[in-house]
Structures are given as structure tokens and as C-alpha cells.
C-alpha positions as CSV (number, residue, x, y, z in Angstrom):
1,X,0.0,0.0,0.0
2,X,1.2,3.6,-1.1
3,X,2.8,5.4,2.0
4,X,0.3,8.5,1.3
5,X,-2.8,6.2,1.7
6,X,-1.0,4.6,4.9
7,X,-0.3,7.4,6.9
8,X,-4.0,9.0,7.3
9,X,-5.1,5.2,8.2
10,X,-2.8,5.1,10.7
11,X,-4.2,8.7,12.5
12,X,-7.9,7.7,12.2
13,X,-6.9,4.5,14.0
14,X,-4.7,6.9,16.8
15,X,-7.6,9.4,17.0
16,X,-10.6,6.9,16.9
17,X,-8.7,4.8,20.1
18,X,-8.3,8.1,21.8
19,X,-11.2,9.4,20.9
20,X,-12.9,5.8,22.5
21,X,-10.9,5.8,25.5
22,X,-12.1,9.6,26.3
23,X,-15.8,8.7,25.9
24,X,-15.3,5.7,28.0
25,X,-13.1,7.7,30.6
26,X,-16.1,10.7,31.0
27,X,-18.6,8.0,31.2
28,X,-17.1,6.4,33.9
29,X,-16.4,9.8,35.2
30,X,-20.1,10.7,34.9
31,X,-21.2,7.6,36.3
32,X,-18.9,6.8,38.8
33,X,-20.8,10.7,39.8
34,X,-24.0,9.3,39.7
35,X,-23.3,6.3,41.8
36,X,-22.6,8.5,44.6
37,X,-26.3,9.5,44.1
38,X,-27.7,6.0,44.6
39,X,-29.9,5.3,47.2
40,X,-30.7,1.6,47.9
41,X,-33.5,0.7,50.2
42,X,-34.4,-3.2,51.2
43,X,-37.2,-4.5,52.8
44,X,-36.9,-7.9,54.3
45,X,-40.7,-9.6,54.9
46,X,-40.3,-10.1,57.7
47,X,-37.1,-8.6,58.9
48,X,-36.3,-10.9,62.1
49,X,-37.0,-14.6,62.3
50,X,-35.8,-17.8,64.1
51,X,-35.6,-20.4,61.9
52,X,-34.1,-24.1,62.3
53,X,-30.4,-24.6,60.9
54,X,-29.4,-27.2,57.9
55,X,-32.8,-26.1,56.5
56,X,-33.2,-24.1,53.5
57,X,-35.4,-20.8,53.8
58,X,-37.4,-18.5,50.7
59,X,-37.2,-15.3,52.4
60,X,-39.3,-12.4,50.4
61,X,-37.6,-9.2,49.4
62,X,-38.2,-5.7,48.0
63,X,-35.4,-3.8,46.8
64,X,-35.7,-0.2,45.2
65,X,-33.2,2.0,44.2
66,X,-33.6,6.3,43.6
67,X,-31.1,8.3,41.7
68,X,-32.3,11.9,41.3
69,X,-30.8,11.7,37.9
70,X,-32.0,8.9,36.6
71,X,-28.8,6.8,36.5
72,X,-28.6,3.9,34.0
73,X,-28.9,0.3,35.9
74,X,-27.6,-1.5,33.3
75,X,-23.9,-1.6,34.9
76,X,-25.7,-2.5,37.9
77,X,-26.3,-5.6,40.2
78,X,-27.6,-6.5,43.7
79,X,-26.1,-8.6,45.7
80,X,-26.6,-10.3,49.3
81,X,-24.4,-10.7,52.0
82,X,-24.2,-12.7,55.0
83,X,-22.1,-11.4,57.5
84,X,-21.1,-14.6,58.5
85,X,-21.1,-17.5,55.6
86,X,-20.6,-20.4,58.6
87,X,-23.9,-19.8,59.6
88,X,-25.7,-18.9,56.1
89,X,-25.1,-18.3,52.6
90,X,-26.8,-16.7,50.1
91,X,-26.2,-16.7,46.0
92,X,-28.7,-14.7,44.4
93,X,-27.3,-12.0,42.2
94,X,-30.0,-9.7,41.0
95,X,-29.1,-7.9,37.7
96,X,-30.2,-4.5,36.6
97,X,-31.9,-5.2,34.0
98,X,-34.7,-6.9,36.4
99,X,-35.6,-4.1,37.8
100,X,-38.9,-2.1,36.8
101,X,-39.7,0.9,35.1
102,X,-40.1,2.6,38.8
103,X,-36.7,1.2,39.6
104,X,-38.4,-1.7,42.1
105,X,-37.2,-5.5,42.2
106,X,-39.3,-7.8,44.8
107,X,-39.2,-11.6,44.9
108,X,-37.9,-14.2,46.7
109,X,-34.1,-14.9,47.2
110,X,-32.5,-18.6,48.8
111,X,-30.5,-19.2,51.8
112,X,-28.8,-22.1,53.4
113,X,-29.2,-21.7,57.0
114,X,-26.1,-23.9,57.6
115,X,-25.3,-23.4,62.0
116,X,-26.8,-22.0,64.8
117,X,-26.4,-18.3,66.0
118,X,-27.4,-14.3,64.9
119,X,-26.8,-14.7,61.2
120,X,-27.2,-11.4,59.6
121,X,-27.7,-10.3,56.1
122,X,-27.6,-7.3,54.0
123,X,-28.1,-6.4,50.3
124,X,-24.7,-4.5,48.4
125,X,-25.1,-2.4,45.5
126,X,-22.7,-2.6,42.9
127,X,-21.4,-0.3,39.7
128,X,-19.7,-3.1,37.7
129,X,-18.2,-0.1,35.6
130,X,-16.9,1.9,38.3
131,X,-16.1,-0.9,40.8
132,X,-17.9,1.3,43.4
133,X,-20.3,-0.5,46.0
134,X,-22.5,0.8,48.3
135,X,-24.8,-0.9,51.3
136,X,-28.6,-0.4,51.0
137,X,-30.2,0.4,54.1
138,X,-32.0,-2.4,56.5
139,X,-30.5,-5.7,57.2
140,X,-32.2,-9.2,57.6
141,X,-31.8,-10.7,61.3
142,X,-32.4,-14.6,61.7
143,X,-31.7,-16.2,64.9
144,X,-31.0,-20.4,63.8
145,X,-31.4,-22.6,66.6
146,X,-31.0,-26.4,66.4
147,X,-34.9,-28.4,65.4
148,X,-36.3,-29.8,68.5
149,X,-35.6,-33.5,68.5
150,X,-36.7,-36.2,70.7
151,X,-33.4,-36.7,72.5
152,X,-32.7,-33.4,73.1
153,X,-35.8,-34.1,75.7
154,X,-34.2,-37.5,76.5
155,X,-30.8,-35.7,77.8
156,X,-32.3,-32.6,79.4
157,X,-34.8,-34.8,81.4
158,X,-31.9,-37.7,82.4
159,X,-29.3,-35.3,83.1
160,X,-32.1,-33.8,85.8
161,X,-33.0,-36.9,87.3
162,X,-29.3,-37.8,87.7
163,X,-28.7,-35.0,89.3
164,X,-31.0,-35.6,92.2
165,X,-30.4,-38.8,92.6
166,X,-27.2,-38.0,93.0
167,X,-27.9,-35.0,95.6
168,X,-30.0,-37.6,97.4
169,X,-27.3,-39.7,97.6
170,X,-25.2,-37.0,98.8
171,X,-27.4,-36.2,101.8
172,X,-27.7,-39.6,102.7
173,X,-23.7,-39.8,102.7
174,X,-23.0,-36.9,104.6
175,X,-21.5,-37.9,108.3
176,X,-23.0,-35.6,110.4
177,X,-20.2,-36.7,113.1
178,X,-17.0,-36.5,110.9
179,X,-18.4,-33.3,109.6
180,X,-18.8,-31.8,113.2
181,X,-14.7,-33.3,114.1
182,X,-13.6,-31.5,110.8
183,X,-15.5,-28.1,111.0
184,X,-13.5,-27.6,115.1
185,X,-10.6,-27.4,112.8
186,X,-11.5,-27.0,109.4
187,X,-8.6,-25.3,108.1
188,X,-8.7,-28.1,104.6
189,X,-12.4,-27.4,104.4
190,X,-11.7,-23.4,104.4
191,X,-8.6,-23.6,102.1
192,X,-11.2,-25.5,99.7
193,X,-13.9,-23.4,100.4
194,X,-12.2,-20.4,99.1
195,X,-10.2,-22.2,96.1
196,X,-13.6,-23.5,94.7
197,X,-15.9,-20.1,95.3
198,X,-13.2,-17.1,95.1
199,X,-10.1,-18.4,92.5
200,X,-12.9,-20.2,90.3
201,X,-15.8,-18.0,89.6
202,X,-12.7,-14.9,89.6
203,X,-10.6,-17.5,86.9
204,X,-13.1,-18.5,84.8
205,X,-14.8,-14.6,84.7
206,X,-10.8,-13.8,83.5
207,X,-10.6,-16.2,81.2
208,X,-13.7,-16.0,79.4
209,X,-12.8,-12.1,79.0
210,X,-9.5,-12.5,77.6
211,X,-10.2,-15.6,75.4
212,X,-13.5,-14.6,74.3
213,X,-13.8,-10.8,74.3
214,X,-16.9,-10.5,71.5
215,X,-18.7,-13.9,72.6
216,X,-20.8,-12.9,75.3
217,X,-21.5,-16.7,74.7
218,X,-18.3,-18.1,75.5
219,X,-17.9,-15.8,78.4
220,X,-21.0,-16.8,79.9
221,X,-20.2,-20.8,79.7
222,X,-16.8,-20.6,81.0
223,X,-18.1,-18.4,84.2
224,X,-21.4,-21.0,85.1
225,X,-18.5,-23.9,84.3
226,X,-15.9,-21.7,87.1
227,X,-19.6,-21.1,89.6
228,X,-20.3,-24.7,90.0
229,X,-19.5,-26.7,92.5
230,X,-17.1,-29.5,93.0
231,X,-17.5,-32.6,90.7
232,X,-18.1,-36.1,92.6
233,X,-15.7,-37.4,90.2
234,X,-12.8,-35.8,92.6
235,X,-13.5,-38.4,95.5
236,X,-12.6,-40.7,92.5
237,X,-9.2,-39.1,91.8
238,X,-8.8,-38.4,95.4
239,X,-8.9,-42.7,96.0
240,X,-6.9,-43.4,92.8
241,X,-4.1,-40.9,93.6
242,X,-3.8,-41.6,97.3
243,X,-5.2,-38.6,98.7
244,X,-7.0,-38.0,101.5
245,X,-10.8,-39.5,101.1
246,X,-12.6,-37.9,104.0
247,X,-11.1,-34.6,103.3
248,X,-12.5,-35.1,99.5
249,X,-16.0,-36.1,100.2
250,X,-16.0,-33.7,103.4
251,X,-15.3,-30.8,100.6
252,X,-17.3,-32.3,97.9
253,X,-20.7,-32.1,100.3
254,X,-19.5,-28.7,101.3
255,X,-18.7,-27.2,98.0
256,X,-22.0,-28.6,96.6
257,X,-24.2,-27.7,99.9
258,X,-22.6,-24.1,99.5
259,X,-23.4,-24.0,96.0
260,X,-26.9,-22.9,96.4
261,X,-26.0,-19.9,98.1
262,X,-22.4,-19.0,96.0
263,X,-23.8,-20.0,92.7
264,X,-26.2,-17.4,92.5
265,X,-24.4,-14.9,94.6
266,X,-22.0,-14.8,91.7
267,X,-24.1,-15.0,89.0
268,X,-26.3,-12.1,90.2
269,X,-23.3,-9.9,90.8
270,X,-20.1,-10.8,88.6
271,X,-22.4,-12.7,86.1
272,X,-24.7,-10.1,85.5
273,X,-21.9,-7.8,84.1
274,X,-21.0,-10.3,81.3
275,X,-25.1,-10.4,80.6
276,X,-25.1,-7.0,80.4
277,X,-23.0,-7.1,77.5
278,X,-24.5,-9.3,75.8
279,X,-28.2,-7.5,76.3
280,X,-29.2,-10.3,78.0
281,X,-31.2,-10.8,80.8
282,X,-30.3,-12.5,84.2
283,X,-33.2,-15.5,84.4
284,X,-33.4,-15.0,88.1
285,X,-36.4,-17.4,88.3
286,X,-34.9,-20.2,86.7
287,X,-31.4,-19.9,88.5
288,X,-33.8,-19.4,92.0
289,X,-36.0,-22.7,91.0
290,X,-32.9,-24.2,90.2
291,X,-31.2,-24.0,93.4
292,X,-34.6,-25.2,95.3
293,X,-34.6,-28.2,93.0
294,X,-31.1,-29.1,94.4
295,X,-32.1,-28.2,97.9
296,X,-35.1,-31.2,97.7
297,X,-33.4,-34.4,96.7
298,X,-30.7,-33.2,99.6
299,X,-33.0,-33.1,101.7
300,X,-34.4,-36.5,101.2
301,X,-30.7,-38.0,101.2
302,X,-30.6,-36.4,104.8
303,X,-34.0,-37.5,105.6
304,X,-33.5,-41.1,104.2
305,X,-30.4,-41.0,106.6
306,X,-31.8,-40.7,109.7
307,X,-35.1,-42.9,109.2
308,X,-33.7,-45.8,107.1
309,X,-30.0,-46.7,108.2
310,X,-30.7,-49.9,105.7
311,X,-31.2,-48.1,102.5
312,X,-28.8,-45.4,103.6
313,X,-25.4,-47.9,103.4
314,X,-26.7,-49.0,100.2
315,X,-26.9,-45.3,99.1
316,X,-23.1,-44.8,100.6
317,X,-21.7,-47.4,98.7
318,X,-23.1,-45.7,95.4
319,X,-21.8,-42.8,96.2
320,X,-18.7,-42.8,94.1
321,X,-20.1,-45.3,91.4
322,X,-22.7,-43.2,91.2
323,X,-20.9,-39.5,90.7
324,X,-18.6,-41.2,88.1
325,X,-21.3,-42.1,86.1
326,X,-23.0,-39.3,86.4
327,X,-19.5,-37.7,84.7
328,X,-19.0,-40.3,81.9
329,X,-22.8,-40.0,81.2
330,X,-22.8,-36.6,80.7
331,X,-19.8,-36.2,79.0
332,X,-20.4,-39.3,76.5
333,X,-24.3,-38.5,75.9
334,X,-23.1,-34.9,75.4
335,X,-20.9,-35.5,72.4
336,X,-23.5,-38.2,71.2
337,X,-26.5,-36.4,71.2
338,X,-24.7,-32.8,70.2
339,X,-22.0,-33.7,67.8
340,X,-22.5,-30.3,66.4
341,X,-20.5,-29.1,69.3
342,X,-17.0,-30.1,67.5
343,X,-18.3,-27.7,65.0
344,X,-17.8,-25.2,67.5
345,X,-14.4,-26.0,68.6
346,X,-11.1,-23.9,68.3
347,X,-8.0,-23.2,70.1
348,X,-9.4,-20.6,72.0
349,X,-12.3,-22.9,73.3
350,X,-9.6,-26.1,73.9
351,X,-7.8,-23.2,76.1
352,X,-10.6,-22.3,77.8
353,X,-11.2,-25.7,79.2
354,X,-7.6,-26.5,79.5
355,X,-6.8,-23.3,81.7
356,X,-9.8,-23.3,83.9
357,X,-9.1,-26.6,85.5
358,X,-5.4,-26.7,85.2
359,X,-4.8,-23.4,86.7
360,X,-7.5,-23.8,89.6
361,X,-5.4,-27.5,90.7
362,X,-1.9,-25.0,90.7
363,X,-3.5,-22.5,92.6
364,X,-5.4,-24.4,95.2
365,X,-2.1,-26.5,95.5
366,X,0.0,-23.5,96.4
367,X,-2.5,-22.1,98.6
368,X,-2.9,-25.4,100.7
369,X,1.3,-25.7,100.6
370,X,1.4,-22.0,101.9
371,X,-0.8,-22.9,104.6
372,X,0.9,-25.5,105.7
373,X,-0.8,-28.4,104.8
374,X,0.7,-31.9,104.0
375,X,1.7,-33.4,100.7
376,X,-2.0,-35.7,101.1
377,X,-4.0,-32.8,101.7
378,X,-2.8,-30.2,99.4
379,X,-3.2,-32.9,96.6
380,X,-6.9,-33.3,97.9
381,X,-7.4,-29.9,97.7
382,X,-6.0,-29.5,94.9
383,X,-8.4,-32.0,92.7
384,X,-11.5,-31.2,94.4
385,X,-11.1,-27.3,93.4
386,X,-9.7,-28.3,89.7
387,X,-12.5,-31.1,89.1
388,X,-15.9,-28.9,88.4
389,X,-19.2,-30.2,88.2
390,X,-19.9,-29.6,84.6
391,X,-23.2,-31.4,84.6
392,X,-24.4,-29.0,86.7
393,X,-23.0,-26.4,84.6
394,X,-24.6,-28.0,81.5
395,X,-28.0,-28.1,83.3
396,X,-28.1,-24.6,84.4
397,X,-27.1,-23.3,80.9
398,X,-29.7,-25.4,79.2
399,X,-32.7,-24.8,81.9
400,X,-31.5,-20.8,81.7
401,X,-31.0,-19.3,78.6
402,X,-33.1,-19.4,75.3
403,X,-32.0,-20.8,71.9
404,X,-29.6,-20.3,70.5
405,X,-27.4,-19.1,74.0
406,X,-28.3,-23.0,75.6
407,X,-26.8,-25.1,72.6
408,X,-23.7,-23.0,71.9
409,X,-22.8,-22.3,75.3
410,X,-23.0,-26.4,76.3
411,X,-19.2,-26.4,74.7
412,X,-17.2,-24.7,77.6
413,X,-18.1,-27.4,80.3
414,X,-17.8,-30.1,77.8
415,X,-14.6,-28.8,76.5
416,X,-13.6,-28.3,80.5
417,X,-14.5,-32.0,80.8
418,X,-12.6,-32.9,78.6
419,X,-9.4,-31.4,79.2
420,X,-9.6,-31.5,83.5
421,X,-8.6,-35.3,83.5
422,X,-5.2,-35.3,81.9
423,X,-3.2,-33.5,84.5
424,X,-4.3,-35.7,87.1
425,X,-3.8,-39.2,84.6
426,X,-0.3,-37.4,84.0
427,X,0.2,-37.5,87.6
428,X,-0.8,-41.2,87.8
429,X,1.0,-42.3,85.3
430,X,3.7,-40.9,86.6
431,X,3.6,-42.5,90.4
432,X,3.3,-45.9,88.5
433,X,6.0,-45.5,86.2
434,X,8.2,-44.2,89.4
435,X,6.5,-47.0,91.6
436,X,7.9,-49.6,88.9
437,X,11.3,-47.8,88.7
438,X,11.8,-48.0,92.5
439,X,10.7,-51.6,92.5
440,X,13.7,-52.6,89.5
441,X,16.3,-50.9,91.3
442,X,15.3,-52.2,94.7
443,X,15.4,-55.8,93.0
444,X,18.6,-55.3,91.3
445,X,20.1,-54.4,94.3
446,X,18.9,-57.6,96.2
447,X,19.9,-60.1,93.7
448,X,23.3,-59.2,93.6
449,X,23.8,-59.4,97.5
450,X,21.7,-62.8,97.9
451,X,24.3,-64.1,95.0
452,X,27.5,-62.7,97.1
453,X,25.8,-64.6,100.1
454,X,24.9,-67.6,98.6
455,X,29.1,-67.4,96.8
């Protein structure tokens, strides 16, 4: 081709690209203007519900958009947001061109409801020319609790009838007599007393701040799991690890006898502060008619005691089979029933229910050391402080708060429970492997001497 017919193809090609990309830069320029004119209003119908997790919900929805100057929607789309995509998802993308001549979408938009908790979602506005988004006002709130199920029932109602069997059984163990000898000098008792109702409830309020500072949730589980009372698995580890039995059941019927005062002492004081945070409020009736259905079956165990010495040594020797089972029932029929609770699990909930225990055996230890107690006895006090009842725990979270709070809350004292045993299988282990040790080295120093005697 001639150089002459060349050269002026060459500039319409230069000035048509330039001229291109300076139409497309002042549209974006004009509407990147206009988008800061958008106004995007959403109407959820209706705009709170509580709804039942792995379900799938058609939730109705009105969306209109005003622009004063009548801004083009075809660069634009609405999309929907959950806050938090563990506990829903949503994948509708609504284009502009469904939108009417008034600017209004409504219909019907899908989401998976995948785990329980305050899902939240909210509708995003986006300029797919000028990358700019903006959030429409109004949000959707759905509160997903777990579907009622027959053995959610099942637990609750064994777990409570465990219980006071097992408070009957304490009242019909308690030695009135070796109480009285211990309480002229109940230095043990006192050292236990304070390790179980002041470092516990003050540990497990720490903790739960630290670890969990925006999970009123968390905070909440960890402090009823710190309020309870002594587990009756600790006269268990107390017999296993050759402490000092009378001192452990003596300060297991104390701690849980005290625990209808203490427990709601702390949970109407400290405890209310962490339900202040959480906007929640304290169920004073339930925690009251809680502590009176506690108070009953002891009071049959003590009544039992005095009017039917017969059943009462029957009762006695259940006492330990009895509280272990009550642990190992709870615990397994926990993870059963609620597997969804591993769900829920993370470092900071596996160091919640490490710390708890762990640091309440230390503490207790060094307090009963400093105090001058014997090796026995600080080891005694030491378990019953770090061992916490966490099936009481469990019941008072799930007879207290309201779904969702109950279910996701039930993961601190089984996470606790969980994690209070190995220090104390550590420390048996230990003894054995030391016990064997001792036992070599004290045979291989007799053979050698009965073989010098018998040369």
C-alpha cells in the first residue's frame, strides 16, 4: 500500500482509540458521579426470624433504588451478604436489568441456614463499571437454633433426674459426726472453700474475658462452668491418687451444699456484668427454682439417713459409682446427642477448658502448701477445686438461657470435661511408672547381694 494512503489510516486509528478511550473515561467519570447518588433501600418480609439450621429458607424481598438523575442500571447488580457464611449463605445476584420501570425489584431470594447463631444479612449495591459498592439500608436478622428432636428431651430430662439422685445420695452420705470433728478445725475445708468459690468463679470470669472478648456466649459458659460446684468425680481421683478421702468427700458435700448460696451470689453480681454485654437478661427465676430443685433431693438424702439406716449404706456405697457415672454419662451422651458441638471447637475454646481446671489444681495446691498443709492434703485440695461439676454447669445453661445461647454455650463445660482429666492421669502415670522404677532398682540391688551370700 502507497505510504500516502497509509499514513492517514494510521491517525484515524490513533484518533478513533483516543477518541474511544475519552468517551469511556467521562462515562465512567459521569457515572462513577451518579453512583454517589444511589440510594438503595431493602425491605426484608419479615425482617427478624428464628428459623431451624441445615434447613433451606425462601425469604421475600423488596429492593428499590432512587437516583435523582435517573442513572442507568444497566452496569448494575444487587447482591446479598451474609455477614457470617458459617452460619448462612446466600447466592442470588439480582441484575439490573430486572428491575422495573419505577426502579423496584421484589421476589424471593434462597438461603442455606447452615449453624446455629445471629446470622445477619444485608443487600450490596454494585457499579460493575466503576467498581464502586455501596450498602442499602436495613438488614435481615435470623436467629438459627437447632430443630427440637426427641433426644434433646431425653438428655435434658436424664441429666435432671441424675442430678438428684445424685444429691440424694449425697445427703444420705453426709456424716454428720466426721463433719462436726472436721469443722473444730477446718482449716482443709476453708482452704477448699475459698479455692472452689473465690479463685474459680474470679478465673473462669478472667478467662472467658480474655479468650473470648466478643462472645458474650463463651464468656457466659466458662463463668457457670468456674460457679459450680465441686465434681463427685474428685473423690474418685482423690482414692486413685492416694489422697485423702474424708477430706475429699468432706469438701465435695460442702462445696455442693454451699453452692446454692455461692452459685447465685455470683451469678447475680459478677455474672450479671457479662449479661449486660450481651443484652441479655439475668433469668433470676430459673437460676432461683434451680437452686430449690437441688435443695429437695438433699433433703431427702438427709431424711433417708436418719429414718432408714438400711437403705442409707446402700446409698453410701453408690456414692462414688454413682458420681462417676453421672460424669462419663454426661460427657459421652453430650458428644453423642450434640456432635455439632466439634463444629464449635477452636484453640481458644480447647484453652478455655484447659486453663480453667489446670490453673485452679496449681492454685489451690499452692495455697494449701502455703498454709501448711501436707503433701495428702494439698493434693486433695488441689483436685476437688480443679475437678468442676460440669453437669451441673450443663444443666443450668440449658434450663437458663433461650436458643440459641443454651446449645452454643453447652461447649465450655464439655470442653472443660474434657481437658480436666489429663493432668491428674499425668500425675498417675507418673507415680506408676516411678513405683515400677523404684521396685527394679530395689530388686537389682537384692539379687546381687543374695548371690554374694549364697558365693
Amino acid at each position: 500500500m502507497h505510504r500516502r494512503t497509509v499514513f492517514p489510516i494510521a491517525l484515524l486509528r490513533v484518533v478513533a482509540v483516543v477518541g474511544a478511550n475519552a468517551i469511556i473515561g467521562n462515562l465512567q467519570q459521569v457515572v462513577a458521579v451518579k453512583a454517589e447518588n444511589f440510594v438503595c433501600s431493602t425491605v426484608f418480609s419479615p425482617n427478624e426470624s428464628m428459623v431451624p439450621m441445615d434447613t433451606v429458607l425462601k425469604q421475600l424481598v423488596k429492593v428499590q433504588i432512587s437516583d435523582i438523575e435517573d442513572n442507568p442500571l444497566e452496569f448494575t447488580s444487587i447482591h446479598f451478604i451474609s455477614e457470617n457464611s458459617r452460619l448462612a449463605t446466600v447466592y442470588d445476584v439480582i441484575d439490573g436489568h430486572e428491575f422495573d420501570s419505577d426502579r423496584k425489584w421484589q421476589g424471593n431470594i434462597t438461603i442455606n441456614l447452615r449453624f446455629m447463631g445471629e446470622a445477619h444479612i444485608r443487600t450490596e449495591l454494585l457499579n460493575s463499571l466503576t467498581n464502586i459498592t455501596k450498602t442499602c439500608r436495613n438488614i435481615l436478622k435470623l436467629t438459627i437454633i437447632r430443630k427440637p428432636r426427641a433426644i434433646d428431651y431425653v438428655f435434658t430430662g436424664s441429666v435432671a433426674l441424675l442430678v438428684s439422685l445424685l444429691y440424694i445420695i449425697f445427703g444420705a452420705a453426709l456424716d454428720l459426726t466426721i463433719l462436726r470433728t472436721l469443722l473444730r478445725r477446718p482449716v482443709g475445708p476453708t482452704i477448699g472453700f475459698l479455692s472452689q468459690f473465690l479463685f474459680m468463679p474470679l478465673l473462669s470470669y478472667g478467662i472467658g474475658y480474655l479468650i473470648f472478648p466478643n462472645s458474650v456466649d463463651m464468656q457466659l459458659g466458662l463463668f457457670f462452668t468456674g460457679v459450680s460446684p465441686s465434681g463427685g468425680a474428685s473423690n474418685m481421683w482423690a482414692v486413685i491418687l492416694g489422697g485423702n478421702i474424708n477430706l475429699s468427700i468432706l469438701m465435695t458435700t460442702l462445696s455442693n451444699f454451699a453452692a446454692f448460696g455461692m452459685m447465685p451470689l455470683w451469678i447475680f453480681t459478677l455474672g450479671s456484668m457479662i449479661f449486660a454485654r450481651g443484652n441479655m437478661r439475668v433469668p433470676y427465676e430459673n437460676i432461683t427454682m434451680f437452686a430449690i430443685s437441688l435443695i429437695v433431693p438433699l433433703a431427702i438424702g438427709l431424711a433417708i439417713q436418719k429414718f432408714s439406716p438400711r437403705i442409707t449404706r446402700i446409698l453410701m456405697r453408690l456414692l462414688k459409682p454413682a458420681s462417676s457415672c453421672l460424669i462419663l454419662f454426661i460427657v459421652i451422651f453430650a458428644i453423642i446427642t450434640n456432635l455439632y458441638l466439634f463444629e464449635l471447637f477452636s484453640w481458644q475454646i480447647v484453652l478455655g477448658g484447659l486453663l480453667l481446671p489446670w490453673l485452679g489444681y496449681i492454685l489451690a495446691w499452692l495455697l494449701a502448701k502455703l498454709l501448711h498443709q501436707n503433701a495428702v492434703d494439698s493434693l486433695t485440695i488441689a483436685i476437688e477445686t480443679g475437678i468442676q461439676n460440669t453437669g451441673i454447669a450443663i444443666f443450668l445453661l440449658r434450663f437458663s438461657l433461650s436458643p440459641p445461647q443454651d446449645d452454643l454455650t453447652t461447649v465450655i463445660p464439655v470442653s472443660v470435661a474434657i481437658m480436666t482429666p489429663f493432668p491428674l492421669l499425668g500425675i498417675y502415670l507418673y507415680k506408676k511408672f516411678a513405683t515400677r522404677s523404684f521396685k527394679d532398682n530395689l530388686s537389682d540391688d537384692i539379687n546381687p547381694s543374695i548371690q554374694d551370700a549364697s558365693g
